[in-house]
N, C-alpha and C positions, 0 to 999 in steps of 0.2 A: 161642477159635479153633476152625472148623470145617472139616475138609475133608470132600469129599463125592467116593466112588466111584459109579458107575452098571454094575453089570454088565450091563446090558441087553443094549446090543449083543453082547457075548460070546455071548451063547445064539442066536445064529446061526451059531457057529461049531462044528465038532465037537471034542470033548473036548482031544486035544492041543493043541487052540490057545487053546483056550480057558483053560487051566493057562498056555499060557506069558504067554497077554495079563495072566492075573490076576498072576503072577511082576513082570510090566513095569510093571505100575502101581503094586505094591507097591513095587518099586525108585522108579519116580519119588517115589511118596510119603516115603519114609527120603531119599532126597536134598533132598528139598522139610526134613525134617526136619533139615535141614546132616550129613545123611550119618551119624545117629546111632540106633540103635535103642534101644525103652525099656531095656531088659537092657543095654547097653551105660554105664549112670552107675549101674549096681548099686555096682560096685565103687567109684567115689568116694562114694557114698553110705554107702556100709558100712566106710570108711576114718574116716568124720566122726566127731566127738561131737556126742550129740542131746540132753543133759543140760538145755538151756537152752529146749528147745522145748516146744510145748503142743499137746493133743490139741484141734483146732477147734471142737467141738462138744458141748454140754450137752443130758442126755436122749437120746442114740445109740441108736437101736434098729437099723438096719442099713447093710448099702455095698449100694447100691441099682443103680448102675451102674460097671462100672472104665474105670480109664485105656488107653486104646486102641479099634482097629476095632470097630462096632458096626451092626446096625439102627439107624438112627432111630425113638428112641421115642416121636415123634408122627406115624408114618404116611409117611414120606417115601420116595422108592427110593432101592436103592443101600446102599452103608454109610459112614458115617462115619468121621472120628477125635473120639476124647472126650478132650480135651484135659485132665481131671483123674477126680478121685474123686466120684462122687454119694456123701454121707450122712447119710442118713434119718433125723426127729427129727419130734417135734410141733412144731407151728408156732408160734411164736412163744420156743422153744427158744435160750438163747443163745448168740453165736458170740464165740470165743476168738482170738486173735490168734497163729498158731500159733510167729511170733519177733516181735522185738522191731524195727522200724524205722520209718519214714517213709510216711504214704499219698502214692503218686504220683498216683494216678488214683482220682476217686467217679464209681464207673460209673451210666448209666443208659440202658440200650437194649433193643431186641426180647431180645433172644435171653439174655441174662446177668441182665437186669432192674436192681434197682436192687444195687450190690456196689461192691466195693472192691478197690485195687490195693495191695499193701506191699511197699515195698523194704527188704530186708535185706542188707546189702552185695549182691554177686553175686545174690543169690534174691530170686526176686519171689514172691509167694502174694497168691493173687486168689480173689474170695468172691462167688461170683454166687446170686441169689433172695433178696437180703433183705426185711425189710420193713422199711416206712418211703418216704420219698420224698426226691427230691434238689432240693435249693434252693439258689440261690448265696447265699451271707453274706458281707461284706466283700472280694469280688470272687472267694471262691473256691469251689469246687463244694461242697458239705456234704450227707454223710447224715444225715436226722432221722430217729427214731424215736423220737414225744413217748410215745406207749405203753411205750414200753418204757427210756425214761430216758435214749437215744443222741443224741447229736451227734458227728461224726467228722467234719473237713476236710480237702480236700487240702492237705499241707506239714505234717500234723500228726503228731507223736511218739508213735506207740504202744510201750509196754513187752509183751513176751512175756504171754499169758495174759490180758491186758484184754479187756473185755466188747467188741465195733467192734461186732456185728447184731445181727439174728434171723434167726431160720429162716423163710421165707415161701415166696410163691409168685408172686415177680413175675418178666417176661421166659418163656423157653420151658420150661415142666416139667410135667409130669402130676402131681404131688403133691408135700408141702414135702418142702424136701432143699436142704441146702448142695452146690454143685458147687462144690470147692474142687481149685484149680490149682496146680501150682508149675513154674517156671522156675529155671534157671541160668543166668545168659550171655540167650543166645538159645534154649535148648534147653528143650523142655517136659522135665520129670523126673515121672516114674508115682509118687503120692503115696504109695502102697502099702509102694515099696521105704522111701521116708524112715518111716513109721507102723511097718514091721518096726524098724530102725535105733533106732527111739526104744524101740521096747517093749524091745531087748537095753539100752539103756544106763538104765534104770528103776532 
């Protein structure tokens, strides 16, 4: 998920209005968010036990971009929202399954490339730039990755910590990197806070 601010027009305006436009749009945006800011599920985050969870990614050399308002890191105006964590690995680098549940969705579009959706009761976590390609098999969507030893279908059981991708460079990104997401309900969750949560309960 993307939203897109344009401050443009603002700079025709003189400073104090120009503060309160950017205050109104920020507001629209948290309510467009069901009225929740990231720091606002800190605390049910850090209520949880994280014992059962897994760190997404094999060969981690950095967090390349965070969750939240951003430039567009391909040239675009305006800022964005980054609806997860960019991180950074060589490519073809395995990905982990960060719980244990159900693929709902095998993505395959511009912007996310080819990735996957997993439901964990309430929590979704979603994996965008794999590699591989998506082909349907017995009428259901599936990620292949003959290289790299993967098949993953939608309706299918993943356990915590199992190998789903790789690290690639398909969909929008300037270099390989897992943009990994997570959800509660409906509300996007800053993957950051659950990655602190998990390193205290280690």
């Amino acid at each position: 998920m993307k939203l897109t601010l344009d401050f443009k027009p603002l700079k025709r305006l003189g400073w104090p209005y120009r503060l309160l436009g950017i205050a109104l749009m920020t507001l629209c945006l948290l309510v467009g968010l069901n009225g929740r800011s990231p720091q606002a599920m800190a605390l049910n985050v850090e209520a949880g036990s994280w014992t059962g969870a897994s760190f997404p990614v094999e060969n981690f050399q950095a967090y390349t971009s965070p969750f939240g308002f951003r430039t567009s890191p391909t040239g675009g105006r305006g800022y964005e929202f980054h609806s997860g964590l960019d991180i950074a690995a060589p490519e073809g680098s395995y990905i982990r399954s960060w719980w244990g549940g159900s693929v709902v969705e095998v993505i395959n579009d511009q912007g996310c490339g080819v990735g996957l959706v997993i439901e964990s009761g309430d929590w979704e976590h979603i994996y965008c730039h794999l590699s591989g390609q998506v082909q349907t098999i017995q009428g259901r969507p599936t990620l292949i990755d003959r290289q790299g030893g993967l098949q993953v279908s939608e309706g299918q059981t993943i356990p915590s910590a199992a190998r789903i991708g790789r690290v690639g460079m398909s969909g929008r990104t300037t270099g390989p990197h897992l943009h990994w997401g997570l959800r509660y309900g409906d509300r996007w969750v800053d993957p950051a806070l659950v990655l602190r949560a998990m390193h205290r309960d280690r």
